[in-house]
N, C-alpha and C positions, 0 to 999 in steps of 0.2 A: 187314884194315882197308883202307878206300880211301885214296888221294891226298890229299892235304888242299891246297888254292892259297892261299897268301899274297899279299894284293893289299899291295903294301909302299904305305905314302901317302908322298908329297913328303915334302923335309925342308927345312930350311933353317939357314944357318952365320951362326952368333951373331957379334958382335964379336969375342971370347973365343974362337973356335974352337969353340966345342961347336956339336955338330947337336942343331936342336928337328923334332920333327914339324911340319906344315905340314896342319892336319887338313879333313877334306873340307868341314866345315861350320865357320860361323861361330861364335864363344860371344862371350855377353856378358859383360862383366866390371861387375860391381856392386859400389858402394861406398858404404855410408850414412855419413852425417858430419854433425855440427854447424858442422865448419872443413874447407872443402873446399881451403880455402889452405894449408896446412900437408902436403897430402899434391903427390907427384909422382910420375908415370906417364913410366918409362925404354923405350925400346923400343931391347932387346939387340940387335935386327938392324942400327938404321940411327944406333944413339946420337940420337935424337932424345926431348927431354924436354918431356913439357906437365904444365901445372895447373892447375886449375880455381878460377874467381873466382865460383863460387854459380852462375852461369849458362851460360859455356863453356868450352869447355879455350880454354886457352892455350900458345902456345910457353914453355917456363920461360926468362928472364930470366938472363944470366948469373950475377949475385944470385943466382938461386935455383937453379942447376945449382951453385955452389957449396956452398950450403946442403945441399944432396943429398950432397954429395961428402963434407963435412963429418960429417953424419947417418949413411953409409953404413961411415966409417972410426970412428965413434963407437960403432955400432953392432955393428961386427966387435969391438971391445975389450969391450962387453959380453957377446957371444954365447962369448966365449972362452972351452971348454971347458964349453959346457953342452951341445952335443950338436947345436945351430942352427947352418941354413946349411949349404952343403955347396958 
């Protein structure tokens, strides 16, 4: 059997310490909603939080980086032990 080359891609370091891939191409991330208000887009590298008012992101609002925090810790109490999250 020949060689095989691993071209290793970029990575980059979470808040949290973990390393993500850093992937060669772009993706988009889609989200259908009737309440685009109620959801919020965290980015682990730089802790920066936005949300969407129906027509642009937004930086989220302290209000609502709490609400997140809230949702996030509400959320782990329900995930308890069903196997979600990691």
């Amino acid at each position: 059997m020949g060689a095989t080359t691993v071209c290793r891609a970029d990575t980059r370091r979470l808040i949290s310490g973990r390393t993500v891939v850093d992937g060669v191409t772009s993706t988009a991330l889609t989200l259908a909603t009737r309440c685009p208000e109620k959801w919020v887009c965290v980015d682990l590298e730089t802790g920066e939080c936005w949300t969407h008012d129906g027509h642009a992101f937004l930086r989220a609002s302290a209000q609502v980086r709490a609400e997140c925090a809230t949702a996030l810790a509400a959320g782990e109490d329900l995930n308890a032990g069903r196997g979600h999250g990691a």
